[in-house]
PDB file of N, CA, C, O and CB in Angstrom:
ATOM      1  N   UNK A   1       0.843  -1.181   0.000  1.00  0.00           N
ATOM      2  CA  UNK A   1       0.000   0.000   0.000  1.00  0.00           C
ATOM      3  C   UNK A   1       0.886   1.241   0.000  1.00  0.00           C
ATOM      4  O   UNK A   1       2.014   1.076   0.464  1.00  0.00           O
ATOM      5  CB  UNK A   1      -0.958   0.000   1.219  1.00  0.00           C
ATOM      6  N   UNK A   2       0.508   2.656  -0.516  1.00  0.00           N
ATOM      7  CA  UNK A   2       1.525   3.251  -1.001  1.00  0.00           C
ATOM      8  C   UNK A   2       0.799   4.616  -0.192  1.00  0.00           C
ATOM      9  O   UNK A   2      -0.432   4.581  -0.218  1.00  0.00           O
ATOM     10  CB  UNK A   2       1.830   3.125  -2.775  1.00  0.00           C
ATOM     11  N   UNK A   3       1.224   5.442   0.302  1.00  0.00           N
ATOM     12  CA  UNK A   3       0.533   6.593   0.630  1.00  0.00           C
ATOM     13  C   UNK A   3       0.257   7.727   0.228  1.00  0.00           C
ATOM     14  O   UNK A   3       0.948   8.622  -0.259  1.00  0.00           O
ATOM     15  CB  UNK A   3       0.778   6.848   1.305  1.00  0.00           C
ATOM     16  N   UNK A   4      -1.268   7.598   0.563  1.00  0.00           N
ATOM     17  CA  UNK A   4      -1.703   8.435  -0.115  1.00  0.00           C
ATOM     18  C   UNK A   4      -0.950   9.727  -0.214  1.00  0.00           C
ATOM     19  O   UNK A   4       0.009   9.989   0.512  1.00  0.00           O
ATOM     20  CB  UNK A   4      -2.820   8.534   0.248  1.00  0.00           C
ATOM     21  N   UNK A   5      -1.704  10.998  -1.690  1.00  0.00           N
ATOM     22  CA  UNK A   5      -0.905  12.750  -1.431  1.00  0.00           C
ATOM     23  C   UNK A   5      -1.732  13.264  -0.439  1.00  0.00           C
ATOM     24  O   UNK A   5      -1.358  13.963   0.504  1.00  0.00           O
ATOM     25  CB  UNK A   5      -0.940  14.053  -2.905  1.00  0.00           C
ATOM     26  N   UNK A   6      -2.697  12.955  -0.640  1.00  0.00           N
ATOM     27  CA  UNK A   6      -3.338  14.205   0.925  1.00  0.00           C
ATOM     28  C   UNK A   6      -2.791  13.911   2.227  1.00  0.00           C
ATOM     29  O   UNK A   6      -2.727  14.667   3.197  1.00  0.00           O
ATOM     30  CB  UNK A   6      -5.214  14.089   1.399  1.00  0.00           C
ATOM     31  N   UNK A   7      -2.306  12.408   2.100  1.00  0.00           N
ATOM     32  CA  UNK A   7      -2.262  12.165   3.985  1.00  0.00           C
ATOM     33  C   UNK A   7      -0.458  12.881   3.617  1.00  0.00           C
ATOM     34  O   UNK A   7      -0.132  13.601   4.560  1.00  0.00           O
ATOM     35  CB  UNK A   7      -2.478   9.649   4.982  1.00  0.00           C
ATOM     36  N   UNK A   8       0.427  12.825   2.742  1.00  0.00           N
ATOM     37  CA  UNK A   8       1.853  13.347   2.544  1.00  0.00           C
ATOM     38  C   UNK A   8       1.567  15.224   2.464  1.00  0.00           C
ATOM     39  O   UNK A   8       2.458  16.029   2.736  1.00  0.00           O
ATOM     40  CB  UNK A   8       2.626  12.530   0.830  1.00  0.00           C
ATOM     41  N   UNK A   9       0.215  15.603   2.056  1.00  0.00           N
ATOM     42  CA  UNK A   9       0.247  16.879   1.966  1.00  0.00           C
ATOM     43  C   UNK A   9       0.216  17.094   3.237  1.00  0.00           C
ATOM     44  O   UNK A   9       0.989  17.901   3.752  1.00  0.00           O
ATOM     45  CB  UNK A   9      -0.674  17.510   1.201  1.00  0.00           C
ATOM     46  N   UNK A  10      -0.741  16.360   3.988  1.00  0.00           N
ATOM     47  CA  UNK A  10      -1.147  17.066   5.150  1.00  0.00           C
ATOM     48  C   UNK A  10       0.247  16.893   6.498  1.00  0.00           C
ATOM     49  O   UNK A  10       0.497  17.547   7.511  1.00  0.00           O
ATOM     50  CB  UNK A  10      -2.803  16.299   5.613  1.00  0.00           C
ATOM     51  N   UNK A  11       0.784  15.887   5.960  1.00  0.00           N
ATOM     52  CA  UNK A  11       2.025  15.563   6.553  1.00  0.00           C
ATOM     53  C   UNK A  11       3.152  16.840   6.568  1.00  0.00           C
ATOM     54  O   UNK A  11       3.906  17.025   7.523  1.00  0.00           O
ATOM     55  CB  UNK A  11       2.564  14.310   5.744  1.00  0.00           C
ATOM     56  N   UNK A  12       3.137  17.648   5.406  1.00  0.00           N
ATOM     57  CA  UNK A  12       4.039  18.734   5.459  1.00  0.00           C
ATOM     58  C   UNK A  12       3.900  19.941   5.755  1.00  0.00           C
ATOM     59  O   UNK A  12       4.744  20.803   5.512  1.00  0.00           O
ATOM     60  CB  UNK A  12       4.476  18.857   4.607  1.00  0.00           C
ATOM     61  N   UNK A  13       2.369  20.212   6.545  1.00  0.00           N
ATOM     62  CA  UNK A  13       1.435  21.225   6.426  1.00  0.00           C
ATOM     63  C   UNK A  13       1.483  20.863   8.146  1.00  0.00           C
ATOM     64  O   UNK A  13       1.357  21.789   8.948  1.00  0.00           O
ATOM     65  CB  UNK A  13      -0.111  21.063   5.259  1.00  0.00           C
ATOM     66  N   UNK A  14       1.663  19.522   8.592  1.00  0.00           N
ATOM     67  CA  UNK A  14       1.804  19.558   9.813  1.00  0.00           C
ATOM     68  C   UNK A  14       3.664  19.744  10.056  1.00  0.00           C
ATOM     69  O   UNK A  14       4.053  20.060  11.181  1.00  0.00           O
ATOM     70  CB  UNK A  14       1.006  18.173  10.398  1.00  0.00           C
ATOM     71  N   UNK A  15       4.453  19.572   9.188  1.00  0.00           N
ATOM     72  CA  UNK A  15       5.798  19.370   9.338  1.00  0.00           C
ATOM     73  C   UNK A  15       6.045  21.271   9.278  1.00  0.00           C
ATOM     74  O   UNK A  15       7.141  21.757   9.555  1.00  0.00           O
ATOM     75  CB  UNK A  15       6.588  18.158   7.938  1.00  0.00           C
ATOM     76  N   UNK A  16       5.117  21.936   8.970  1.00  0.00           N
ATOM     77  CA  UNK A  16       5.148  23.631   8.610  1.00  0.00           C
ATOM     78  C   UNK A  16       5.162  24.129  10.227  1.00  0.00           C
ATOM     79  O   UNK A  16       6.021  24.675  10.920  1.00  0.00           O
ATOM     80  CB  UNK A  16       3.457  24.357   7.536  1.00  0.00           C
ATOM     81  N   UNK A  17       3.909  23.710  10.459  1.00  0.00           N
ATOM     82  CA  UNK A  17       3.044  24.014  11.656  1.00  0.00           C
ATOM     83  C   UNK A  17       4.207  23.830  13.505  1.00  0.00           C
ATOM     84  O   UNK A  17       4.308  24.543  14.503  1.00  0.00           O
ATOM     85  CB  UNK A  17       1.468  22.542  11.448  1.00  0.00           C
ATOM     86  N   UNK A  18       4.768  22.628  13.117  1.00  0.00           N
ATOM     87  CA  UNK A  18       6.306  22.600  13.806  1.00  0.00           C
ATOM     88  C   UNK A  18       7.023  23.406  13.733  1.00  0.00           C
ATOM     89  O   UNK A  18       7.099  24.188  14.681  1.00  0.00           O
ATOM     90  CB  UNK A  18       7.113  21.795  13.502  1.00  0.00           C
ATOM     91  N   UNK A  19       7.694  23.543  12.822  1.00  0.00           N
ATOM     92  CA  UNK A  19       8.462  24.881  12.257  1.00  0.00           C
ATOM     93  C   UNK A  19       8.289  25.904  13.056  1.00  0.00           C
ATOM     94  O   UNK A  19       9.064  26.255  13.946  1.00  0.00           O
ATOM     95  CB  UNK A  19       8.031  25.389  10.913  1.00  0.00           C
ATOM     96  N   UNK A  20       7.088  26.493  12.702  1.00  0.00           N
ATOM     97  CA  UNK A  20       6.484  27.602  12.949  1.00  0.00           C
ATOM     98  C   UNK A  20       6.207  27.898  14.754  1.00  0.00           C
ATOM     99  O   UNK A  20       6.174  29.068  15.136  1.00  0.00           O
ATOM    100  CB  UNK A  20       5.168  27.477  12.039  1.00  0.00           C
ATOM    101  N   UNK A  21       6.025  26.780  15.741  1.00  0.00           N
ATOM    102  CA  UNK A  21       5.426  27.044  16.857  1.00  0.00           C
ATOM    103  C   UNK A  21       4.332  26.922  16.797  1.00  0.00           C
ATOM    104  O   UNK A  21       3.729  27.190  17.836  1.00  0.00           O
ATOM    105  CB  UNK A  21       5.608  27.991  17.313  1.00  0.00           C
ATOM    106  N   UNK A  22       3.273  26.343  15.261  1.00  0.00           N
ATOM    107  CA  UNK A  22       1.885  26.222  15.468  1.00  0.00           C
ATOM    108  C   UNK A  22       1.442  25.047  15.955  1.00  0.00           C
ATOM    109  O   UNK A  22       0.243  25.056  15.676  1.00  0.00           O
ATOM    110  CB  UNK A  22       1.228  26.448  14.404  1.00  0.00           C
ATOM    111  N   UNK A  23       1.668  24.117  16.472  1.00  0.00           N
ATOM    112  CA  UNK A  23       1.191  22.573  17.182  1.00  0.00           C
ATOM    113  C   UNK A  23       0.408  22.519  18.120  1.00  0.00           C
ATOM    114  O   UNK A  23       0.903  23.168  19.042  1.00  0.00           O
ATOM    115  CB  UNK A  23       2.165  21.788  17.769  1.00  0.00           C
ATOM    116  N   UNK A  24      -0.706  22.035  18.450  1.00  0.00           N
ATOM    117  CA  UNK A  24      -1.000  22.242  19.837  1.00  0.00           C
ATOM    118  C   UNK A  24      -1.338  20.642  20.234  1.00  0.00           C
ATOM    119  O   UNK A  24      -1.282  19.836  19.304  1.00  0.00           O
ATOM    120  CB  UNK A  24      -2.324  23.430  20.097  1.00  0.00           C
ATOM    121  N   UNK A  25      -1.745  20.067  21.796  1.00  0.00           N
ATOM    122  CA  UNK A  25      -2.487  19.576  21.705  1.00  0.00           C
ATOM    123  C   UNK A  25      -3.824  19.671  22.422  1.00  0.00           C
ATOM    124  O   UNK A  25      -3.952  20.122  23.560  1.00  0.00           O
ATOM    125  CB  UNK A  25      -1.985  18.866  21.690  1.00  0.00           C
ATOM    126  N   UNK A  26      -4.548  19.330  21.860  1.00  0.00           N
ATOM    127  CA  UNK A  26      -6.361  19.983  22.134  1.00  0.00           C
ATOM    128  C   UNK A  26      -7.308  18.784  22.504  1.00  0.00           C
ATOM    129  O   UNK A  26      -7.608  17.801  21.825  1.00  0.00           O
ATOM    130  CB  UNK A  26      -7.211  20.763  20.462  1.00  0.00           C
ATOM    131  N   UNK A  27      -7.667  19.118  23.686  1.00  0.00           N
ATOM    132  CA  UNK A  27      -8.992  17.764  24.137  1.00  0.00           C
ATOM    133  C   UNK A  27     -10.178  18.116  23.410  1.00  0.00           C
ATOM    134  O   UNK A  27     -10.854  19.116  23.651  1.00  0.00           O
ATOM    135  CB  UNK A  27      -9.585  17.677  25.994  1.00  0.00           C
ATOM    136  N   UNK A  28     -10.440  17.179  22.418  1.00  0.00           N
ATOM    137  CA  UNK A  28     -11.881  16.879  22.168  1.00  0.00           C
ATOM    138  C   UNK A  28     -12.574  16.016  21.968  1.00  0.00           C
ATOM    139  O   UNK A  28     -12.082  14.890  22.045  1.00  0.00           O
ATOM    140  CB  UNK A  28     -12.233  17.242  21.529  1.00  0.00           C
ATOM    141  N   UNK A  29     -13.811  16.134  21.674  1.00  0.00           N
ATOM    142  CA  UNK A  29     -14.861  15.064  22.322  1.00  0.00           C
ATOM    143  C   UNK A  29     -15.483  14.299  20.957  1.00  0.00           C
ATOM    144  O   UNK A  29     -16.382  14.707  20.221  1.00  0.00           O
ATOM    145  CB  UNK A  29     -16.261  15.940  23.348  1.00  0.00           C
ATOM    146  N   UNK A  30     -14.581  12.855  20.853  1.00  0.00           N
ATOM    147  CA  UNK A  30     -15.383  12.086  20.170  1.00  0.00           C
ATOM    148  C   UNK A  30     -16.997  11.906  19.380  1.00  0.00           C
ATOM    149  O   UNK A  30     -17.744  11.004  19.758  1.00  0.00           O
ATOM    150  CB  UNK A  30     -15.249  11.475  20.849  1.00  0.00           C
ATOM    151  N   UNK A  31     -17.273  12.545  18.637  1.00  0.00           N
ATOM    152  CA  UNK A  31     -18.831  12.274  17.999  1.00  0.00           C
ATOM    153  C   UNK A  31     -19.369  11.048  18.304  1.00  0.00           C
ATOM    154  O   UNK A  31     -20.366  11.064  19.026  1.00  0.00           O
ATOM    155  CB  UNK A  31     -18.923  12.307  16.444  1.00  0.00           C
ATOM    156  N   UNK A  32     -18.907   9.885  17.891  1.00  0.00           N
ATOM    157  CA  UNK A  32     -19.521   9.129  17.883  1.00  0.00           C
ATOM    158  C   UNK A  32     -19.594   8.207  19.298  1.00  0.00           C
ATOM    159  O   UNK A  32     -20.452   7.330  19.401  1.00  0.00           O
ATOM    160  CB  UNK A  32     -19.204   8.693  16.816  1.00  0.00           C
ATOM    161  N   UNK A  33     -18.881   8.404  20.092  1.00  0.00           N
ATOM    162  CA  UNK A  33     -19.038   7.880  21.456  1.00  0.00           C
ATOM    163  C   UNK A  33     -19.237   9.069  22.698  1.00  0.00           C
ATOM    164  O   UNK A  33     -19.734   8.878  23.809  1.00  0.00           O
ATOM    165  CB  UNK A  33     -17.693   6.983  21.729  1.00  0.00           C
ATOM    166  N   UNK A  34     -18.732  10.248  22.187  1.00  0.00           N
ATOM    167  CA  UNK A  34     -18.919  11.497  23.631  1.00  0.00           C
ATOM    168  C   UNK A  34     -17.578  11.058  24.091  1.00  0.00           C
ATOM    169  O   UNK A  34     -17.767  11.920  24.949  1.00  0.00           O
ATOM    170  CB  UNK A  34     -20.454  11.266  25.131  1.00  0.00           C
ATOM    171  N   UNK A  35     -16.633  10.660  24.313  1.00  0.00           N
ATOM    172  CA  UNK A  35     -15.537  10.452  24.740  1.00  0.00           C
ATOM    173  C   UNK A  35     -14.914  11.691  24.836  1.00  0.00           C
ATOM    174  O   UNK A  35     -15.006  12.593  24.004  1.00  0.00           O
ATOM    175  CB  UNK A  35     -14.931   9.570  24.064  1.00  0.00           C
ATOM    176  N   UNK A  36     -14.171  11.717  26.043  1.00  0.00           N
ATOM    177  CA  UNK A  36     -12.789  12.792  25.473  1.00  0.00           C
ATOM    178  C   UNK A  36     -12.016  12.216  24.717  1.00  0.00           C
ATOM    179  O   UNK A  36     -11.811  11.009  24.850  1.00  0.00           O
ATOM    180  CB  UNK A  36     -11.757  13.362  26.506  1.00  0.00           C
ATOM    181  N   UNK A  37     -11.293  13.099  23.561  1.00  0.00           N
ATOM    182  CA  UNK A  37      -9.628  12.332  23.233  1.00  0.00           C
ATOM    183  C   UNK A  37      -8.970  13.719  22.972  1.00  0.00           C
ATOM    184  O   UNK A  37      -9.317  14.898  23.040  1.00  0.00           O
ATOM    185  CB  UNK A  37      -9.421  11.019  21.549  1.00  0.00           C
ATOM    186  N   UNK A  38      -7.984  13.095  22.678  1.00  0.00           N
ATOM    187  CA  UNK A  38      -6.629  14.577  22.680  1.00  0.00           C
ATOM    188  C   UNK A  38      -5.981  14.180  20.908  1.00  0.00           C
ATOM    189  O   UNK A  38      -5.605  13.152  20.344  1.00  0.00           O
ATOM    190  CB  UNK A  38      -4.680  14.234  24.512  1.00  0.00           C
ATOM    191  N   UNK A  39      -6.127  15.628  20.517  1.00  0.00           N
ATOM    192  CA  UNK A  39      -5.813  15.451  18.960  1.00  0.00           C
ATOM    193  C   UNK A  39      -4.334  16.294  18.835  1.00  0.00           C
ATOM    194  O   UNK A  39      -3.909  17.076  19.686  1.00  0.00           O
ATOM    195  CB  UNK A  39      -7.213  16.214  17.835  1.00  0.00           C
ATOM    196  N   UNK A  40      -3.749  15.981  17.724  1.00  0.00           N
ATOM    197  CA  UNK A  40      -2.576  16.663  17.565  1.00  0.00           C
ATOM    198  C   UNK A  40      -3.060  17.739  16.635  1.00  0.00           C
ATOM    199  O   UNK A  40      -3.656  17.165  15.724  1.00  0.00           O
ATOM    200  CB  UNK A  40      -1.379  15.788  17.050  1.00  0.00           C
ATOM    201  N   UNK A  41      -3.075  19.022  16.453  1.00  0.00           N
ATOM    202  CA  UNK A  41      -3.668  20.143  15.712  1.00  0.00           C
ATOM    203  C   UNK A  41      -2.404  21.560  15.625  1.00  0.00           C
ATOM    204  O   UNK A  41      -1.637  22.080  16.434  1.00  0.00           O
ATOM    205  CB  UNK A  41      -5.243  20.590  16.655  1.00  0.00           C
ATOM    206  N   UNK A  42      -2.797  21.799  13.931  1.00  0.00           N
ATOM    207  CA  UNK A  42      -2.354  23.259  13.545  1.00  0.00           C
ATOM    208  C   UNK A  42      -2.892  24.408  14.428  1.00  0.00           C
ATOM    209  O   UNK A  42      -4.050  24.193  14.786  1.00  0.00           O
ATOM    210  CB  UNK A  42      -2.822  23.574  12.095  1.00  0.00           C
ATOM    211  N   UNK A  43      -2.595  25.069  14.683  1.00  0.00           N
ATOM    212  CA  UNK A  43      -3.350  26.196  15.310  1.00  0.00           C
ATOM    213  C   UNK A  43      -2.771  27.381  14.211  1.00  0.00           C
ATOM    214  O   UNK A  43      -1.648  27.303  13.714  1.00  0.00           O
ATOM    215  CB  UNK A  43      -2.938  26.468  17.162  1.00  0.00           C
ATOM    216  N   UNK A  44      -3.676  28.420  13.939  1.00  0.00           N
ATOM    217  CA  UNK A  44      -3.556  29.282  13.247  1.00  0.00           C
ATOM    218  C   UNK A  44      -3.836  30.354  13.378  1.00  0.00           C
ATOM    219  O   UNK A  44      -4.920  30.271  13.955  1.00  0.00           O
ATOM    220  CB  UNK A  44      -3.834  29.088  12.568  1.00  0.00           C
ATOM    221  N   UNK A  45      -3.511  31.906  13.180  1.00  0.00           N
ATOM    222  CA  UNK A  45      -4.336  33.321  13.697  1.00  0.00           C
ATOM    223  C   UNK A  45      -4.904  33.590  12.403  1.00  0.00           C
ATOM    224  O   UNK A  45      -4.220  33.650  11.381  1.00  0.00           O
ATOM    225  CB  UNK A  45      -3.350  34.772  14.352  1.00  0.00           C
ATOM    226  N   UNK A  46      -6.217  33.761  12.442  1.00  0.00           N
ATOM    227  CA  UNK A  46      -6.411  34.637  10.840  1.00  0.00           C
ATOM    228  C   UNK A  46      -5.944  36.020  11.369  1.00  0.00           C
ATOM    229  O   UNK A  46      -5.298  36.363  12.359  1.00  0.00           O
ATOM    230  CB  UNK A  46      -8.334  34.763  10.038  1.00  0.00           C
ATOM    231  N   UNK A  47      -6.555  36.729  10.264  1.00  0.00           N
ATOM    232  CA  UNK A  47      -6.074  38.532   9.679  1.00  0.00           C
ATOM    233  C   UNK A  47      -7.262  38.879  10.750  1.00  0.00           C
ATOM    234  O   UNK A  47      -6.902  39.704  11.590  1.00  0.00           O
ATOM    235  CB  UNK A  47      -6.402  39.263   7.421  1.00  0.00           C
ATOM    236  N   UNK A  48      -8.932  38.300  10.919  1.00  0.00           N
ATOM    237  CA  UNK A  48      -9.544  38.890  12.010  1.00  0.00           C
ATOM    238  C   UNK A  48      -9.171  39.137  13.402  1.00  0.00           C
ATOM    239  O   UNK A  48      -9.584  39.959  14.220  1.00  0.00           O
ATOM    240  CB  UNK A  48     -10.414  38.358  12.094  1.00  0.00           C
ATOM    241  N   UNK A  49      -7.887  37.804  13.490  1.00  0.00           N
ATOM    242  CA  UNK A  49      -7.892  37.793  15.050  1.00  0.00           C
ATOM    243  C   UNK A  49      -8.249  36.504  15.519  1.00  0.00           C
ATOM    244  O   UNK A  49      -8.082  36.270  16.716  1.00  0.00           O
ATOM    245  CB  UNK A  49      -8.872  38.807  15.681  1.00  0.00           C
ATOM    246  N   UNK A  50      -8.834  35.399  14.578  1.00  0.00           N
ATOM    247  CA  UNK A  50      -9.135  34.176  15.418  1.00  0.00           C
ATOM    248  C   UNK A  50      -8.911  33.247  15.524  1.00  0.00           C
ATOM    249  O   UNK A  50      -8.580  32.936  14.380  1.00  0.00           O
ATOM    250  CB  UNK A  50      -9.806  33.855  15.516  1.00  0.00           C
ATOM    251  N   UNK A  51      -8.828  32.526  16.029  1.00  0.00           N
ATOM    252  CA  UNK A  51      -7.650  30.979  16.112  1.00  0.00           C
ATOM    253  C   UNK A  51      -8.797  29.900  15.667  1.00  0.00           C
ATOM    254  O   UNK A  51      -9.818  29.397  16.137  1.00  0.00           O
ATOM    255  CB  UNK A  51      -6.813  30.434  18.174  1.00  0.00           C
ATOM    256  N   UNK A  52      -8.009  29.851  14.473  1.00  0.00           N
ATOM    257  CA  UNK A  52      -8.634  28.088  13.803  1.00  0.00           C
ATOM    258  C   UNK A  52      -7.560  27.286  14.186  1.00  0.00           C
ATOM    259  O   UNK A  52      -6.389  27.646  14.061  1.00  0.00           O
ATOM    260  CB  UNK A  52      -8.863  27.800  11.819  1.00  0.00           C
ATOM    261  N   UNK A  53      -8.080  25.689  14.873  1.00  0.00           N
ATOM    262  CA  UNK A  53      -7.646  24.689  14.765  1.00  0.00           C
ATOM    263  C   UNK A  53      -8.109  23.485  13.805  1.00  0.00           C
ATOM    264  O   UNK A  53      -9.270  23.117  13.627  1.00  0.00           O
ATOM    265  CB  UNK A  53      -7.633  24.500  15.797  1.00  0.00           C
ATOM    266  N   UNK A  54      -6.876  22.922  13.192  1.00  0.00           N
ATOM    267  CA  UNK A  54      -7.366  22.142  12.442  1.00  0.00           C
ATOM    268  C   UNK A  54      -7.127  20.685  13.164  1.00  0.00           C
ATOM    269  O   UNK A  54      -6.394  20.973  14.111  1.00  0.00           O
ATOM    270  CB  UNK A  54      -6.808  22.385  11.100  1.00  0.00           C
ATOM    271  N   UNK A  55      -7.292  19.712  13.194  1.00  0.00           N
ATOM    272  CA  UNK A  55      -6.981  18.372  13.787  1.00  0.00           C
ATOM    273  C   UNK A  55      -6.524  17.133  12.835  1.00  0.00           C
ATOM    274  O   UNK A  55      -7.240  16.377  12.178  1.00  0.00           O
ATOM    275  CB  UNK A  55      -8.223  17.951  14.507  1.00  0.00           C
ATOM    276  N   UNK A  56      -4.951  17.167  12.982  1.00  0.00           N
ATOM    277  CA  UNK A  56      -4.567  16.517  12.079  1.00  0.00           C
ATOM    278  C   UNK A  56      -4.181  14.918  12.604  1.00  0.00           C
ATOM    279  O   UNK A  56      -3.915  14.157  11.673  1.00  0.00           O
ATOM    280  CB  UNK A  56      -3.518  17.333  11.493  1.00  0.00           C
ATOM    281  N   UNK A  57      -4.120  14.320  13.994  1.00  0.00           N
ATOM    282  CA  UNK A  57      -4.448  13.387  13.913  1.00  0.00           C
ATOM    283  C   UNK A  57      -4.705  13.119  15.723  1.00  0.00           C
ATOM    284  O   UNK A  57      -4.558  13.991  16.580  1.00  0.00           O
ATOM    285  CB  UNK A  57      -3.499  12.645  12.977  1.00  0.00           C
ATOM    286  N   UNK A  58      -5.093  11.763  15.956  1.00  0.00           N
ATOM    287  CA  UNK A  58      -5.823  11.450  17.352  1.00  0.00           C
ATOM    288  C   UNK A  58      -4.543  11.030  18.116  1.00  0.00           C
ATOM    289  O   UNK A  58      -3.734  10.475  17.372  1.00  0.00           O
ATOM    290  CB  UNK A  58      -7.133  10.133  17.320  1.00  0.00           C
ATOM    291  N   UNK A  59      -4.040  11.179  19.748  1.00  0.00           N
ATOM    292  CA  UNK A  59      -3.679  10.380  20.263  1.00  0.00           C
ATOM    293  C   UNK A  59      -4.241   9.141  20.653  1.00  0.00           C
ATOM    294  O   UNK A  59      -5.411   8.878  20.932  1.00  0.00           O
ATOM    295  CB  UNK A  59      -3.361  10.847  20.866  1.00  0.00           C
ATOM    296  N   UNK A  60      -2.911   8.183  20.627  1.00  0.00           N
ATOM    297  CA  UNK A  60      -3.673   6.554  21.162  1.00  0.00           C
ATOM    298  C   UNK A  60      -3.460   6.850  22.840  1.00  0.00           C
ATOM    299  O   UNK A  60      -2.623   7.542  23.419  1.00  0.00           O
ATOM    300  CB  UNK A  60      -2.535   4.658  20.487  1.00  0.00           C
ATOM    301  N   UNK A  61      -4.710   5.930  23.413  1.00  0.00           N
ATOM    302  CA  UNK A  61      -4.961   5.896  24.580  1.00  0.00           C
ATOM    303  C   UNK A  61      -4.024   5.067  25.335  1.00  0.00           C
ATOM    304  O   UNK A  61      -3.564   5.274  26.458  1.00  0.00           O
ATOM    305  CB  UNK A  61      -6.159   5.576  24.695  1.00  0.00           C
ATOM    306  N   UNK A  62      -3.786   3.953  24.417  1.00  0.00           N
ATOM    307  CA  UNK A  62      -3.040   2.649  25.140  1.00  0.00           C
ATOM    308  C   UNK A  62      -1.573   2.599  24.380  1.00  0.00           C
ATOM    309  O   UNK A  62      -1.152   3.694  24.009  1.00  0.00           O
ATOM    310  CB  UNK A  62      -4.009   0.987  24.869  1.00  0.00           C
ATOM    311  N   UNK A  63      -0.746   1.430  24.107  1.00  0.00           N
ATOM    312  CA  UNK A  63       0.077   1.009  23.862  1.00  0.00           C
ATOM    313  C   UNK A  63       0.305   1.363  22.148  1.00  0.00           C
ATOM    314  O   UNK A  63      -0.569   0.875  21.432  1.00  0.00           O
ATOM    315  CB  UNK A  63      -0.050  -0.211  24.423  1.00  0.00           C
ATOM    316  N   UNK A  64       0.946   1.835  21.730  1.00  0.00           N
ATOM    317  CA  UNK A  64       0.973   2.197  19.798  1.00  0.00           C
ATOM    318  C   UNK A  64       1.167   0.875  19.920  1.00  0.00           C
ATOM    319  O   UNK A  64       0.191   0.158  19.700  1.00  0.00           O
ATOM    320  CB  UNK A  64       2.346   3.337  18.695  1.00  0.00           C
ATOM    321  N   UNK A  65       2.464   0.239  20.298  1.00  0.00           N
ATOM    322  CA  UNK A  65       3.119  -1.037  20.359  1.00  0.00           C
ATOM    323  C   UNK A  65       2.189  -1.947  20.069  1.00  0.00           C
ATOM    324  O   UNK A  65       2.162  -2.445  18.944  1.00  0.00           O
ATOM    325  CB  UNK A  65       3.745  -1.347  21.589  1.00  0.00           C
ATOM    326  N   UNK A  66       1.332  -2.284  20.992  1.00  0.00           N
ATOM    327  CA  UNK A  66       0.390  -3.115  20.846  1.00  0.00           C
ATOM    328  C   UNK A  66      -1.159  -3.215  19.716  1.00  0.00           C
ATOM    329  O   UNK A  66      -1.853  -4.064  19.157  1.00  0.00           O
ATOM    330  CB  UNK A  66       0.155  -3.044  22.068  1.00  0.00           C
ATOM    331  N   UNK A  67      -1.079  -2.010  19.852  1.00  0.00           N
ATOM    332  CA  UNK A  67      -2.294  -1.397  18.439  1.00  0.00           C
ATOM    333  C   UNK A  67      -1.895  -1.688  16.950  1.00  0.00           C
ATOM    334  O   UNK A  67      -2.633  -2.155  16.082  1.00  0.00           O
ATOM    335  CB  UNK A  67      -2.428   0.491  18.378  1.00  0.00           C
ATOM    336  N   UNK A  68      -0.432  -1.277  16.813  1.00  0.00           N
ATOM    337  CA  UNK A  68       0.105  -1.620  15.477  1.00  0.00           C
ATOM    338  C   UNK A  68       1.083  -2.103  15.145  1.00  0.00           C
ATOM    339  O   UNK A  68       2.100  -2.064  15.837  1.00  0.00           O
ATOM    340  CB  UNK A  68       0.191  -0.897  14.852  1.00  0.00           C
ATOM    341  N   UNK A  69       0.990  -2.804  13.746  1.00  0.00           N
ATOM    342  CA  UNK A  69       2.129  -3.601  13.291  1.00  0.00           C
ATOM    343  C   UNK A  69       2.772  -2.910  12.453  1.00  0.00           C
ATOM    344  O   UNK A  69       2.131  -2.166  11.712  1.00  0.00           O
ATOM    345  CB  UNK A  69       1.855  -4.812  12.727  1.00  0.00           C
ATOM    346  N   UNK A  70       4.244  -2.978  12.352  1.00  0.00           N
ATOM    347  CA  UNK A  70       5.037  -2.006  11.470  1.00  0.00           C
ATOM    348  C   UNK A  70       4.981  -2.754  10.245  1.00  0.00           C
ATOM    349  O   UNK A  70       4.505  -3.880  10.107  1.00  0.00           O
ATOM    350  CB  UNK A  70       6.595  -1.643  11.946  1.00  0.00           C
ATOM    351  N   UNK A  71       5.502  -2.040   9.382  1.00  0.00           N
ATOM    352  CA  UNK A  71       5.393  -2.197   7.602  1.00  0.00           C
ATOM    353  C   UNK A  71       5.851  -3.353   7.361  1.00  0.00           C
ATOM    354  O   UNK A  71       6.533  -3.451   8.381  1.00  0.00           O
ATOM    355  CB  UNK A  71       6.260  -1.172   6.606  1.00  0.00           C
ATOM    356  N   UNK A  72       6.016  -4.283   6.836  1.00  0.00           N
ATOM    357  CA  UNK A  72       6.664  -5.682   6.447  1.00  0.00           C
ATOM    358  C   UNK A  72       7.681  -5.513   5.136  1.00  0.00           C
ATOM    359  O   UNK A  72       8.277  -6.492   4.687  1.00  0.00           O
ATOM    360  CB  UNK A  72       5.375  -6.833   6.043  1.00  0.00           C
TER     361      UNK A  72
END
């Protein structure tokens, strides 16, 4: 399986966001269960003044180790 350009775009758009001091991480609340979880996110100022976050991916709760298998 080869990866995808959006998940490599969004990969360098988060590799920017480092750079920059824009990273955060942000508790939010699962849709489909109400859960809390904690996302890794861009944070951004527009020209108005207001901070968009975007959420570019979830922390794991438990073990990565155990959740996933590396590439073969």
């Amino acid at each position: 399986m080869s990866i995808a350009a959006g998940y490599k775009s969004n990969f360098e758009t988060l590799k920017s966001a480092f750079d920059n001091g824009d990273v955060a991480l942000v508790e939010c609340t699962d849709k489909a269960t109400g859960k809390p979880v904690v996302a890794l996110c861009a944070v951004q100022t527009t020209p108005e003044r207001m901070v968009e976050i975007t959420p570019f991916a979830k922390m794991f709760d438990g073990n990565p180790y155990e959740e996933l298998l590396p590439p073969s």
